[in-house]
LUMDO-700266 format. One record per residue (C-alpha): x negated, y negated, z; residue in one letter. Coordinates in steps of 0.02 Angstrom, whole numbers, always signed. Layout:
N
<atom x="X" y="Y" z="Z" code="a"/>
...
This chain:
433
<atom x="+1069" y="-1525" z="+272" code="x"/>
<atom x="+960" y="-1677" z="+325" code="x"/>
<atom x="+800" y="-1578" z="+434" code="x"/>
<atom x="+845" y="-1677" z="+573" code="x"/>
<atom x="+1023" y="-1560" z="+571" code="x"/>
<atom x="+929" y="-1407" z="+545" code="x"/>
<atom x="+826" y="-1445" z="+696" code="x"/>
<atom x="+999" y="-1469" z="+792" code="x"/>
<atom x="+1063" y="-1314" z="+711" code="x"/>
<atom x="+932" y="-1214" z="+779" code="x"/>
<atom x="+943" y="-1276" z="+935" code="x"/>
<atom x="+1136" y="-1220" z="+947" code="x"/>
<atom x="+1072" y="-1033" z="+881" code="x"/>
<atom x="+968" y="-1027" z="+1008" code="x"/>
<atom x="+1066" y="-1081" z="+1152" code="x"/>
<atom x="+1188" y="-925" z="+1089" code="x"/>
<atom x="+1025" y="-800" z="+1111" code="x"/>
<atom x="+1006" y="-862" z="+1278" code="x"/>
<atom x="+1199" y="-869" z="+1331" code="x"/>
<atom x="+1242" y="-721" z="+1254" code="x"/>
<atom x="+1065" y="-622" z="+1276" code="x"/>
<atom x="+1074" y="-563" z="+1078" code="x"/>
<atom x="+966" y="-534" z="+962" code="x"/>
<atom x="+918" y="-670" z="+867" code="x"/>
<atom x="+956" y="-603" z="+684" code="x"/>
<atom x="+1137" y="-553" z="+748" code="x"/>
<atom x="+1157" y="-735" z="+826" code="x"/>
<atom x="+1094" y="-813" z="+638" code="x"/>
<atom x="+1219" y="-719" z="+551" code="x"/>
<atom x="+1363" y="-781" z="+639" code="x"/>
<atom x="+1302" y="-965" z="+646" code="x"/>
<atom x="+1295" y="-939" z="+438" code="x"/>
<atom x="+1473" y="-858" z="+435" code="x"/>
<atom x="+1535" y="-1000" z="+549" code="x"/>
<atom x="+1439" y="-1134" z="+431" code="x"/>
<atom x="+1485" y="-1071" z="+258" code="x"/>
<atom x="+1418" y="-1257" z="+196" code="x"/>
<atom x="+1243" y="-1214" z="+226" code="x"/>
<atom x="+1138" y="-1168" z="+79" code="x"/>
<atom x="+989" y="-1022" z="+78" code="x"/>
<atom x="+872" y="-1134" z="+98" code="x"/>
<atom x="+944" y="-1223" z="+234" code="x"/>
<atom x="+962" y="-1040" z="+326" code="x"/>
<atom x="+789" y="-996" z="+304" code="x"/>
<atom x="+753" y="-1163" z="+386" code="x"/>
<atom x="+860" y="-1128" z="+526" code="x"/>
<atom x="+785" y="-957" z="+542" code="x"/>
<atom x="+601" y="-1030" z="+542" code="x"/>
<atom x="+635" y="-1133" z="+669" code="x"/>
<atom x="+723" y="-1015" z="+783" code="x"/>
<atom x="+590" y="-877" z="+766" code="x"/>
<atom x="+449" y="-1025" z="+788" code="x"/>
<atom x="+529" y="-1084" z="+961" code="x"/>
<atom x="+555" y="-894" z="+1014" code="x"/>
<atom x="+365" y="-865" z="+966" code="x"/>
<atom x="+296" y="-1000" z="+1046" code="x"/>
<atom x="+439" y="-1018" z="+1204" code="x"/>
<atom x="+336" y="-1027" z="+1357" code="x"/>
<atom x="+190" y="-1130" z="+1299" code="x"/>
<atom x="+349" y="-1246" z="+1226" code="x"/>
<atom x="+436" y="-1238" z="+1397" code="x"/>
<atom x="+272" y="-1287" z="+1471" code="x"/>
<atom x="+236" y="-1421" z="+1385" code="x"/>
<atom x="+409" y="-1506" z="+1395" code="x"/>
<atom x="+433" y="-1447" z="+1577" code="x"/>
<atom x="+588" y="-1387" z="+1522" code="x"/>
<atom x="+644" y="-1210" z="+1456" code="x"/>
<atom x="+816" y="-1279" z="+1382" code="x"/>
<atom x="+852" y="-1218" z="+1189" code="x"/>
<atom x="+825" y="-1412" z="+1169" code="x"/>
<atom x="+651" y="-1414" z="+1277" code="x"/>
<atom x="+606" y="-1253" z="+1183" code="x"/>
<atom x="+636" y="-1324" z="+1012" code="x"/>
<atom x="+546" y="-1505" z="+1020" code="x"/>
<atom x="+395" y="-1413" z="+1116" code="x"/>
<atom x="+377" y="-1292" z="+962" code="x"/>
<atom x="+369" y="-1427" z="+834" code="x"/>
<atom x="+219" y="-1499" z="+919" code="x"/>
<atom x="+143" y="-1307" z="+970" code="x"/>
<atom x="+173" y="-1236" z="+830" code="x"/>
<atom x="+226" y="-1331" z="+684" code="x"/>
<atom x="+88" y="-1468" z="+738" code="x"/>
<atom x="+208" y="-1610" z="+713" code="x"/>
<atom x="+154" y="-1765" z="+823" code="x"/>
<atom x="+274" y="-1857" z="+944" code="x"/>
<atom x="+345" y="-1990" z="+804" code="x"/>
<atom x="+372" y="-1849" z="+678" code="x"/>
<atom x="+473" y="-1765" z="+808" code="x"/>
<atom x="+558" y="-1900" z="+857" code="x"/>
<atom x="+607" y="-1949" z="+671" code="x"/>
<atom x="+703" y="-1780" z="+669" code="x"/>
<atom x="+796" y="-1798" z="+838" code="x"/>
<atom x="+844" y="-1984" z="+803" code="x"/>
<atom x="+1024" y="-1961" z="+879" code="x"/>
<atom x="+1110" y="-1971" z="+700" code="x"/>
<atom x="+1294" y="-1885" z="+681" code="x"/>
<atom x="+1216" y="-1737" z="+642" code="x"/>
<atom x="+1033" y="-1728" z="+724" code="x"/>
<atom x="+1005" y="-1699" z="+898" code="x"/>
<atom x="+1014" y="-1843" z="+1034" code="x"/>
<atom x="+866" y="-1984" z="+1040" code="x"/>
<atom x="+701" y="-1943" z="+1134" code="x"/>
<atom x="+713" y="-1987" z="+1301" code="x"/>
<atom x="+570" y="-2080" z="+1365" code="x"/>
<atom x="+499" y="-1913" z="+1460" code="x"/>
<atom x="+489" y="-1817" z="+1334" code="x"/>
<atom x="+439" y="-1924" z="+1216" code="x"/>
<atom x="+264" y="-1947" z="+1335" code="x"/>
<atom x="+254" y="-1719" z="+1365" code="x"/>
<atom x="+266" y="-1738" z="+1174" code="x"/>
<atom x="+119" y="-1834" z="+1165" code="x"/>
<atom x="+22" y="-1736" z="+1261" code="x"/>
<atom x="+43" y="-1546" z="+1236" code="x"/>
<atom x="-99" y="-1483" z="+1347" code="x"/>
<atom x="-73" y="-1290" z="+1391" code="x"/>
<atom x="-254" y="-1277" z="+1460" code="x"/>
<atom x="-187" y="-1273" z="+1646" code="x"/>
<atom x="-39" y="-1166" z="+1620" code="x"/>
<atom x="-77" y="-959" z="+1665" code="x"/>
<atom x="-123" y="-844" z="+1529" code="x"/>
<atom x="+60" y="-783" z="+1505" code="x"/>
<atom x="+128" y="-945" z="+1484" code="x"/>
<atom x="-43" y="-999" z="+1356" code="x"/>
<atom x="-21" y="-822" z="+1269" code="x"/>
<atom x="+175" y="-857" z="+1257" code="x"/>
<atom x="+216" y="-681" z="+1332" code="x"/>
<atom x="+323" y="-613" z="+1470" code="x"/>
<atom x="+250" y="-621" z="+1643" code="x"/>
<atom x="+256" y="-434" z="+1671" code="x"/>
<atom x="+163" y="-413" z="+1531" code="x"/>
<atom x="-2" y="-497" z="+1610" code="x"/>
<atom x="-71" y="-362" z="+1725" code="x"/>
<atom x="-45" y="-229" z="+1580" code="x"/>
<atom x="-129" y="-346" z="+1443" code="x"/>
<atom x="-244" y="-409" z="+1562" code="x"/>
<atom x="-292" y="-219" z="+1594" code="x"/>
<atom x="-362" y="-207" z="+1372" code="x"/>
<atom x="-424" y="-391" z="+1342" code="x"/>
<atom x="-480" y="-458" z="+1515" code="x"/>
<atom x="-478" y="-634" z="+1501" code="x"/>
<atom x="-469" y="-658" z="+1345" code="x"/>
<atom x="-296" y="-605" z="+1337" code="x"/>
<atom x="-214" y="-771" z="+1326" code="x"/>
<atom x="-288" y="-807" z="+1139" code="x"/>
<atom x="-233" y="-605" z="+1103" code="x"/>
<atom x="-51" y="-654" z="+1151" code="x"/>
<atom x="-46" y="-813" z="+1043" code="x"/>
<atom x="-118" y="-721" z="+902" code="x"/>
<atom x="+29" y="-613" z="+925" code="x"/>
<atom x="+146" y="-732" z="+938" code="x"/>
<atom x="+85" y="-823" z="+758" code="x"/>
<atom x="+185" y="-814" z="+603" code="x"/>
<atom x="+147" y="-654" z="+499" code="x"/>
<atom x="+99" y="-680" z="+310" code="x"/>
<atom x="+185" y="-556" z="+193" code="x"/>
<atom x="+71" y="-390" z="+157" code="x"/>
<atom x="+76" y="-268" z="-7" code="x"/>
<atom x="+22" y="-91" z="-35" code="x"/>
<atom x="-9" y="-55" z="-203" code="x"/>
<atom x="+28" y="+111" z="-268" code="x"/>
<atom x="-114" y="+208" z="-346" code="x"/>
<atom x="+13" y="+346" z="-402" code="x"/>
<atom x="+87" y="+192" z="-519" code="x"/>
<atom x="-62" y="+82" z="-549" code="x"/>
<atom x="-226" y="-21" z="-488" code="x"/>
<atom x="-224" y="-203" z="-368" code="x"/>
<atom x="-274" y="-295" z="-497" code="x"/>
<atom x="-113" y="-277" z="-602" code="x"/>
<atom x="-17" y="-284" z="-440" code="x"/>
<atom x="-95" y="-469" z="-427" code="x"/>
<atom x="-87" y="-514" z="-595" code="x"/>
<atom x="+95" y="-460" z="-592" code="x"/>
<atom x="+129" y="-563" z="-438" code="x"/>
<atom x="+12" y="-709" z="-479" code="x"/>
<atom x="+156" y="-841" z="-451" code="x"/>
<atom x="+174" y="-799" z="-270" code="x"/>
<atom x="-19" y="-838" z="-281" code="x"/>
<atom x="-67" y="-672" z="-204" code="x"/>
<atom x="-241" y="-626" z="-127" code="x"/>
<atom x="-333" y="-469" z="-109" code="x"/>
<atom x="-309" y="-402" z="+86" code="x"/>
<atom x="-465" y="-429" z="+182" code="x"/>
<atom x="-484" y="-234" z="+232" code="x"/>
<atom x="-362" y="-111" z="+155" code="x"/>
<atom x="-420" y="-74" z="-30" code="x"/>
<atom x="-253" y="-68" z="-98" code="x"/>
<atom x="-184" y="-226" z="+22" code="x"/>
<atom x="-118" y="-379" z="-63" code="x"/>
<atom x="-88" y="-551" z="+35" code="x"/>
<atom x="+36" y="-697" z="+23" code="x"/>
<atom x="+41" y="-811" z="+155" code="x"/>
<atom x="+192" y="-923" z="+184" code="x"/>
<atom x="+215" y="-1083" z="+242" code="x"/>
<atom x="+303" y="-1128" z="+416" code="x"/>
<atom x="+470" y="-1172" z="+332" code="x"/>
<atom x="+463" y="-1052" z="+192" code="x"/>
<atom x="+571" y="-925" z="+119" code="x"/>
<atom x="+511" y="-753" z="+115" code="x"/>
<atom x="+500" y="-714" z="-100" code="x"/>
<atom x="+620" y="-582" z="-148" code="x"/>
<atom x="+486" y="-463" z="-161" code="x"/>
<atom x="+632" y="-346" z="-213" code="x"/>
<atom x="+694" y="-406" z="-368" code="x"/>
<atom x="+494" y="-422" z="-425" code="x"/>
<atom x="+477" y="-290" z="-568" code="x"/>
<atom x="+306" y="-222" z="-503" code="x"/>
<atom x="+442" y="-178" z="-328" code="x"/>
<atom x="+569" y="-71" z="-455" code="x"/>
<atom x="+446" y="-8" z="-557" code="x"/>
<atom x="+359" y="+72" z="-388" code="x"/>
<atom x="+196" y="-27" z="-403" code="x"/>
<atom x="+211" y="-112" z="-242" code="x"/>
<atom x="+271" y="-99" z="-74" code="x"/>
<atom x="+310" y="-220" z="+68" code="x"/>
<atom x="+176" y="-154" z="+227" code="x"/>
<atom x="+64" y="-248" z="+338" code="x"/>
<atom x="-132" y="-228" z="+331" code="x"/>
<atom x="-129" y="-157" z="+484" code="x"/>
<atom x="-2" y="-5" z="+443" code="x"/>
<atom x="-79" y="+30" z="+292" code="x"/>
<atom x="-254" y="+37" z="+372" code="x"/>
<atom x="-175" y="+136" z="+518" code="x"/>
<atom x="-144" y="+272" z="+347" code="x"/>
<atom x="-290" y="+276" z="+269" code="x"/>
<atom x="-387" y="+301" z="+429" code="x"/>
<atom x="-297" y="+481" z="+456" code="x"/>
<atom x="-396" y="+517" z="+305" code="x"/>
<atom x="-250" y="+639" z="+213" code="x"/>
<atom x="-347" y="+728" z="+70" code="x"/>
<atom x="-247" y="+786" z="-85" code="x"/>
<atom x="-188" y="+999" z="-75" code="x"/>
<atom x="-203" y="+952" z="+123" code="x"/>
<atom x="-24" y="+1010" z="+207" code="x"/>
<atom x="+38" y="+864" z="+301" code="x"/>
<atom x="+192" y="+811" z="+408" code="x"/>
<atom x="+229" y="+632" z="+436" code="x"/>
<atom x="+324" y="+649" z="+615" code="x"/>
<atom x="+398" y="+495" z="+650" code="x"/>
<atom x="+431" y="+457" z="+478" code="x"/>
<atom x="+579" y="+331" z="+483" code="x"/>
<atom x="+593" y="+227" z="+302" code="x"/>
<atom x="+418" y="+316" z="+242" code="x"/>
<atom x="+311" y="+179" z="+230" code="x"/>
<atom x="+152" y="+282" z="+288" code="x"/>
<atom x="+245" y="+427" z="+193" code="x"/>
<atom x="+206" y="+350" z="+34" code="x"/>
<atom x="+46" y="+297" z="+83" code="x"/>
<atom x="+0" y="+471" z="+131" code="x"/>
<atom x="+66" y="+540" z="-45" code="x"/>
<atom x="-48" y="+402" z="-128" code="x"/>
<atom x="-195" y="+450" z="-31" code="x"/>
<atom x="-161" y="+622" z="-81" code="x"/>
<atom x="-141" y="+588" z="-269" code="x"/>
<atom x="+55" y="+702" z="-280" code="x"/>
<atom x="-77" y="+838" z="-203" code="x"/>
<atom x="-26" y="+957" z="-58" code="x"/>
<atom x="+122" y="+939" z="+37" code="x"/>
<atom x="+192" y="+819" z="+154" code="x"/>
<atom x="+337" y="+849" z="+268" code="x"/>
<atom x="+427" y="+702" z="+324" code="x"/>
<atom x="+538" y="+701" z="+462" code="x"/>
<atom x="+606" y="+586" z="+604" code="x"/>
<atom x="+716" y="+625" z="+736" code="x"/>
<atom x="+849" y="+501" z="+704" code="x"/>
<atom x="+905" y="+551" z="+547" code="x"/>
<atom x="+990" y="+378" z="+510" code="x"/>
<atom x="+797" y="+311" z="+499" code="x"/>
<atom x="+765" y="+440" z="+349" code="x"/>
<atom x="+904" y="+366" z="+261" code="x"/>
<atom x="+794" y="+235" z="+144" code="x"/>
<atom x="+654" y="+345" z="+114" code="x"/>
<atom x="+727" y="+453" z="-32" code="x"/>
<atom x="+769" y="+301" z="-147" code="x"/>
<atom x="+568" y="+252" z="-105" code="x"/>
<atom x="+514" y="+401" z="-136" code="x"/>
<atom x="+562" y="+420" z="-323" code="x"/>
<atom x="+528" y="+213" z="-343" code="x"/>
<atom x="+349" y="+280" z="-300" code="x"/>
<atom x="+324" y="+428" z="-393" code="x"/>
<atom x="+276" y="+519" z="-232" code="x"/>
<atom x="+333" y="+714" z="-284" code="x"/>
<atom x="+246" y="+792" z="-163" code="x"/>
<atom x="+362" y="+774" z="-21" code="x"/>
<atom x="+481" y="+884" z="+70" code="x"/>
<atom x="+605" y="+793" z="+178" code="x"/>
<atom x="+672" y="+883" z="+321" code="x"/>
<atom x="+839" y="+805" z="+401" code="x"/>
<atom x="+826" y="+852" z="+610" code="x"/>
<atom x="+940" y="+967" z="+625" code="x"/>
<atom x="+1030" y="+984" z="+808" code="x"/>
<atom x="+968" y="+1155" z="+851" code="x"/>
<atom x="+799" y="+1073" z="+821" code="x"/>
<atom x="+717" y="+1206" z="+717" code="x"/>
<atom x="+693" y="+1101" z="+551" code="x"/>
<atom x="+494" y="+1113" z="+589" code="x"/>
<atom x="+478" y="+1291" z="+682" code="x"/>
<atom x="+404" y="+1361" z="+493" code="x"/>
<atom x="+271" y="+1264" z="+492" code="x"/>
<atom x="+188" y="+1296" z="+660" code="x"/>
<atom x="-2" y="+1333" z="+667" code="x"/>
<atom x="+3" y="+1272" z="+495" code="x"/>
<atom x="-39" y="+1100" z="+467" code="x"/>
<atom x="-202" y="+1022" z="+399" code="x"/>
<atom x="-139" y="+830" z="+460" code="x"/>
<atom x="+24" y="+765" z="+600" code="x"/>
<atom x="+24" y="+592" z="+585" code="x"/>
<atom x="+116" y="+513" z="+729" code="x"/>
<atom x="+179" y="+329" z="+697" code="x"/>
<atom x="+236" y="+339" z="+905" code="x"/>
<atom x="+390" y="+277" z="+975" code="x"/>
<atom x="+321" y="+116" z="+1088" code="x"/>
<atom x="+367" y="-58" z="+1144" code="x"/>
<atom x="+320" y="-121" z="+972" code="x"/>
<atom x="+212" y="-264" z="+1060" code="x"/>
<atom x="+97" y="-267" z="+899" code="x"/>
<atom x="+240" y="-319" z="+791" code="x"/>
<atom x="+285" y="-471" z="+895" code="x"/>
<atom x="+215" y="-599" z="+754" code="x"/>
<atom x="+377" y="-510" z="+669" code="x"/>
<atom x="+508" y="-486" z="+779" code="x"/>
<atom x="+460" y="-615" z="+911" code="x"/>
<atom x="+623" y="-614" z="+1019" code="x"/>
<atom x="+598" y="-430" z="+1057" code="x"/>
<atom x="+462" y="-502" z="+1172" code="x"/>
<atom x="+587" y="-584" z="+1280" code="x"/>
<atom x="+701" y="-434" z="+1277" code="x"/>
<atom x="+571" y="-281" z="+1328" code="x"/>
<atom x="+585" y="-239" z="+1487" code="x"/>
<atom x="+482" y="-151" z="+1610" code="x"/>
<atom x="+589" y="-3" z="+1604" code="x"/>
<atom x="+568" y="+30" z="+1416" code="x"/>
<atom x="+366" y="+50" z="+1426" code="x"/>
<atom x="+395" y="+220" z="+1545" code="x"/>
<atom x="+525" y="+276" z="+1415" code="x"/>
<atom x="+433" y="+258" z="+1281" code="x"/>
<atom x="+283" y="+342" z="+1361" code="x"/>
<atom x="+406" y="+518" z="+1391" code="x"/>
<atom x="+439" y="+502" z="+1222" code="x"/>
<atom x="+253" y="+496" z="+1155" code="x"/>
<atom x="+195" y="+622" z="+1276" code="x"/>
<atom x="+357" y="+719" z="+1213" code="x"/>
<atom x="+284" y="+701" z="+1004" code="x"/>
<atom x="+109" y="+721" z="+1051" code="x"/>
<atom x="+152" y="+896" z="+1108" code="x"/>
<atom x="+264" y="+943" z="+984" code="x"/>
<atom x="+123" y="+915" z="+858" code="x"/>
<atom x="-9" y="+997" z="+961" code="x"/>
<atom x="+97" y="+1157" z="+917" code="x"/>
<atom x="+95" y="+1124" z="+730" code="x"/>
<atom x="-90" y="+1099" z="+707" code="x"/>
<atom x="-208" y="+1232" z="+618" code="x"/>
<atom x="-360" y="+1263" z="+708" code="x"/>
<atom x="-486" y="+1138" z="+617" code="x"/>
<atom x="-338" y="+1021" z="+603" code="x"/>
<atom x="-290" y="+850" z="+675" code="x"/>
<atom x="-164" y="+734" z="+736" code="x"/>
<atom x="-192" y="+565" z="+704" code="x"/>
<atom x="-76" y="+458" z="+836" code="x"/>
<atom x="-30" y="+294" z="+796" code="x"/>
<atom x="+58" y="+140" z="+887" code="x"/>
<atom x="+94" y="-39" z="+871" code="x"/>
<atom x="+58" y="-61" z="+1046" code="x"/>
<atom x="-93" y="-143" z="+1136" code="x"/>
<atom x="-38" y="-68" z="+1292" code="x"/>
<atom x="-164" y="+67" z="+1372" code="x"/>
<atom x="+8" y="+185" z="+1450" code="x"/>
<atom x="+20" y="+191" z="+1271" code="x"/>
<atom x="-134" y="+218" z="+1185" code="x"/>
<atom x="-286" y="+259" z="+1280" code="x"/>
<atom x="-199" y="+327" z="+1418" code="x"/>
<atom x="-82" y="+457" z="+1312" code="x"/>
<atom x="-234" y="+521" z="+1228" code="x"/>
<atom x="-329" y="+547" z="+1380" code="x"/>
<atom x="-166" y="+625" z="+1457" code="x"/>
<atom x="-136" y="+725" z="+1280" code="x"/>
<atom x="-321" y="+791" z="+1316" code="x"/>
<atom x="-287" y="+847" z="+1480" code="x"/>
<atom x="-154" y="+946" z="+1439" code="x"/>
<atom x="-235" y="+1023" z="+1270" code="x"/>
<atom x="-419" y="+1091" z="+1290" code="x"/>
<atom x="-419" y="+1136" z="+1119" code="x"/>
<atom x="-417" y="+961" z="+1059" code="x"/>
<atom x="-560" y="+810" z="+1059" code="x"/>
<atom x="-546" y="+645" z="+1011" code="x"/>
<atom x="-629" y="+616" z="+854" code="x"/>
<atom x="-768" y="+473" z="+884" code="x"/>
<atom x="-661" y="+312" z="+804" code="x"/>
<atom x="-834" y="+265" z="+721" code="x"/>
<atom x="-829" y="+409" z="+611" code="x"/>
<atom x="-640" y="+365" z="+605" code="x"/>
<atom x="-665" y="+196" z="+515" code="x"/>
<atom x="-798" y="+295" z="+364" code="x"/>
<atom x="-633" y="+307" z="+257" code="x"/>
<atom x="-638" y="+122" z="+235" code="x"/>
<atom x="-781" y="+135" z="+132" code="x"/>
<atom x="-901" y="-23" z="+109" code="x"/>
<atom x="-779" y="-111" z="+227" code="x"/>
<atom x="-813" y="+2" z="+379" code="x"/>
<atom x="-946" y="-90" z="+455" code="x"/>
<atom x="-843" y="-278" z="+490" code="x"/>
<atom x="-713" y="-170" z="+505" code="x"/>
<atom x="-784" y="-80" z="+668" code="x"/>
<atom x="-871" y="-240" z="+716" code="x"/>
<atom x="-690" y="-320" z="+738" code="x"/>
<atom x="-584" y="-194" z="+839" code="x"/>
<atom x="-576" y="-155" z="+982" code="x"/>
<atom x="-645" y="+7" z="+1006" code="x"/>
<atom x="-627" y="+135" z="+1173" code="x"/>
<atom x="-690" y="+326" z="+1175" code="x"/>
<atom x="-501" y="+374" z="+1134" code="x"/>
<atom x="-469" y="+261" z="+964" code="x"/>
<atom x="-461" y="+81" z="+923" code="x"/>
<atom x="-350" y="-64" z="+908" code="x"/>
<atom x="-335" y="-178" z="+770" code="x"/>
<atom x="-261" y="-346" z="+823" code="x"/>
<atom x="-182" y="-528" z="+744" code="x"/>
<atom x="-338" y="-610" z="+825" code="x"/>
<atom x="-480" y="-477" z="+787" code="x"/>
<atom x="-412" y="-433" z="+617" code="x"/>
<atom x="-288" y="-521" z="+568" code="x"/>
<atom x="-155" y="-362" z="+548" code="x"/>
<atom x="-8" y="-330" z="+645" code="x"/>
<atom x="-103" y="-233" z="+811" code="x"/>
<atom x="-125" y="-53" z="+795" code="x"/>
<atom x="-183" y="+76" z="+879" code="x"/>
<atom x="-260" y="+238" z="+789" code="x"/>
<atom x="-338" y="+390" z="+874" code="x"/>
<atom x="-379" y="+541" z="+791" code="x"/>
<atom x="-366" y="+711" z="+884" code="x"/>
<atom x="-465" y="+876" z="+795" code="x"/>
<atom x="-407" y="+1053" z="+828" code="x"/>
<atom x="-554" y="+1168" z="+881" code="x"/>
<atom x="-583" y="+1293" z="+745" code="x"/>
C-alpha cells in the first residue's frame, strides 16, 4: 500500500470508532479481516496512525476546525507526526486510492497549527470533564501533563535478577538498540519510531528463557518502591497477569512467600506460564473462589499487600489512547467503591508493623490522595509512610528521582512529563506495631 492509502485507510477505521463507538483494536481487526491484501507492515501503519489521531484528537480538531475522522487525521500528521502542509498534502493527493485533494482551507489550518489559544483540554488533548479534576493535581500546568500523556510510549523491559544481570539483557537485545532505563535498575529502553512496528519481543530468546519481561518504568518503579524483602510474606492483591508478581519474587530473591490473587479469575489466567518462564518459585496462586474465603488464612499475617488499584487507567493513556475518549464520568465513582472496597480488605490482612503499599495509574486525587486520606480516616492504626523515605529503595537514583515527582503528604506520582514513565501513583501505608 502506497502511504497515501494507508492514510485513507485510517481514516475509514476511524470513522467506524466514531460510528460505531468501539474500541479501536476491535475496529482494526475487522478492517484487516475485510482487507486480507494488506501486509503487517501496512497494518502497523494503519494502527500508528489511528492511535496517533486518537492521541492527539482535540488539538487535531482544533487546528483543522473540524473534528471529522478526515479533520482528525490531516491535523495529527502536522501535531504529531510533524509533517508540514506539502508533505501532507503529497499523501492526500486525491489518487484512486489516497484520500481526496486538499481543499484550499485546510491546506492554510495546515500551515498554521497554532494550539496556543485553544483551552487546556483541547492543548492537553483530553476530555473536557477531565479539566476541573486534572486541573485540581497540576494547576496550570496541566495542559503540557495531558500532552505528555497523550505521547507515544517507547517499549520498557524488566530484567530478571532470578535469571540474570541488565547487561546481558542488553547485549542480548543489542539489535533493537536497547538503552539502560533512566530510573529503575533493572529497566531496559527501546524507543520506536512514529510508524514503527512493535519488535516481537516474544519470540526474543532472552523472553523464553525468562530473562526479560515487557513492563513500563513506571510499573516497575511502582514495585520496587513497596520495598518487598526476601522471607517477607507478601500478597499481590490485584494481581491480574503478574507483572509486579514477578517483580516482587525478584526483589525477594525466591525468598518468603507471595500470594497472588485477583478477583477476576480470568486475569490470573497468564500468570502461571510467567511464572515458571521466570523462575519465580516462591509463589502461591490463589484462584477467588465465590464464597470469597481464598484469603481468610492469612489475616493479621502479612509483612507486605501490594495493591495495583482498580482506576480509570488515565496514566496509561500514552498506551491505550482511545480509552480517553471512552471514560466517562460515571466510571471514576465506580472505581473509587472499588478501591475503598481493596484498601479495606487489606487493612484486615496486615501484621502489626506491616504495610500496604497502594498503587494506581491514575493522576486523579478521588483516586490517590483522596483514598489514602479516606483509608486513614477509617483506620487509626495506619500512617502514611513519608514518600521521601519511600523513594530510599532507589538507591543512588533517589534524589532526581524525588526531585521529579510530584510529591503530596499521602504518596507521589510519577508522570510521562516529570519522568518519563507511564503515571503512577504509590503510597505506602505502615501498620502500628
Amino acid at each position: 500500500m502506497t502511504p497515501g492509502a494507508r492514510l485513507a485507510a485510517a481514516i475509514e477505521v476511524l470513522a467506524d470508532i466514531g460510528a460505531r463507538r468501539r474500541p479501536a483494536p476491535d475496529a482494526l481487526k475487522d478492517w484487516g479481516l475485510s482487507h486480507r491484501f494488506a501486509g503487517s507492515g501496512d497494518r502497523a501503519a494503519i494502527a500508528g496512525l489511528v492511535y496517533d489521531a486518537l492521541r492527539r484528537k482535540a488539538s487535531s480538531a482544533f487546528v483543522m476546525g473540524d473534528d471529522s475522522p478526515r479533520g482528525t487525521a490531516l491535523g495529527m500528521l502536522v501535531r504529531e507526526r510533524g509533517l508540514d502542509a506539502d508533505a501532507v498534502a503529497r499523501l492526500a493527493d486525491g489518487g484512486r486510492y489516497s484520500p481526496p485533494r486538499l481543499t484550499d482551507t485546510e491546506r492554510l489550518k495546515l500551515a498554521a497549527p497554532d494550539v496556543s489559544s485553544a483551552p487546556p483540554h483541547v492543548r492537553g488533548d483530553y476530555p473536557e470533564w477531565l479539566d476541573p479534576y486534572l486541573a485540581k493535581v497540576f494547576g496550570e500546568e496541566r495542559a503540557e501533563e495531558g500532552a505528555a500523556l497523550a505521547s507515544r510510549a517507547p517499549l520498557d523491559l524488566r530484567v530478571n535478577a532470578l535469571k540474570g544481570a541488565r547487561d546481558e539483557a542488553l547485549a542480548e537485545l543489542s539489535d533493537l538498540k536497547p538503552e539502560p532505563a533512566r530510573w529503575s535498575p533493572h529497566g531496559i529502553r527501546i524507543k520506536l519510531a512514529a510508524d514503527a512496528k512493535n519488535p516481537a519481543v516474544h519470540a526474543e530468546p532472552a523472553y523464553l528463557k525468562g530473562l526479560i519481561e515487557i513492563q513500563d518504568e513506571g510499573s516497575q518503579l511502582a514495585a520496587l518502591l513497596a520495598a518487598a524483602k526476601p522471607g517477607e510474606q507478601v500478597l499481590d492483591l490485584c494481581a491480574g497477569g503478574g507483572g509486579k508478581t514477578l517483580a516482587l519474587a525478584a526483589a525477594m530473591q525466591n525468598k518468603g512467600q507471595i500470594y497472588a490473587t485477583d478477583d477476576d479469575k480470568r486475569r490470573l489466567a497468564p500468570i502461571h506460564a510467567r511464572l515458571e518462564r521466570a523462575g519465580a518459585r516462591n509463589v502461591q496462586v490463589r484462584t477467588p473462589k465465590s464464597v470469597g474465603n481464598e484469603l481468610d488464612d492469612l489475616s493479621g499475617r502479612l509483612d507486605l499487600v501490594l495493591i495495583d488499584a482498580p482506576c480509570t487507567g488515565i496514566g496509561a493513556w500514552r498506551r491505550n489512547p482511545d480509552a480517553k475518549w471512552r471514560v466517562r464520568p460515571g466510571a471514576l465513582e465506580v472505581r473509587n467503591q472499588e478501591q475503598v472496597a481493596v484498601l479495606d480488605r487489606a487493612a484486615a490482612l496486615v501484621k502489626p508493623g506491616g504495610r500496604i503499599a497502594y498503587i494506581t495509574c491514575s493522576a486523579l486525587d478521588e483516586e490517590n490522595g483522596a483514598q489514602v486520606r479516606a483509608f486513614a480516616g477509617r483506620h487509626s492504626g495506619f500512617s502514611v509512610q513519608p514518600p521521601a523515605e519511600m523513594t530510599n529503595a532507589l538507591g543512588e537514583r533517589a534524589y532526581l528521582f524525588r526531585r521529579a515527582v510530584l510529591m503530596s503528604d499521602e504518596g507521589l506520582l510519577m508522570t510521562p512529563r516529570r519522568t518519563d514513565t507511564d503515571g503512577f501513583f504509590v503510597s505506602i501505608l505502615r501498620r502500628a506495631a
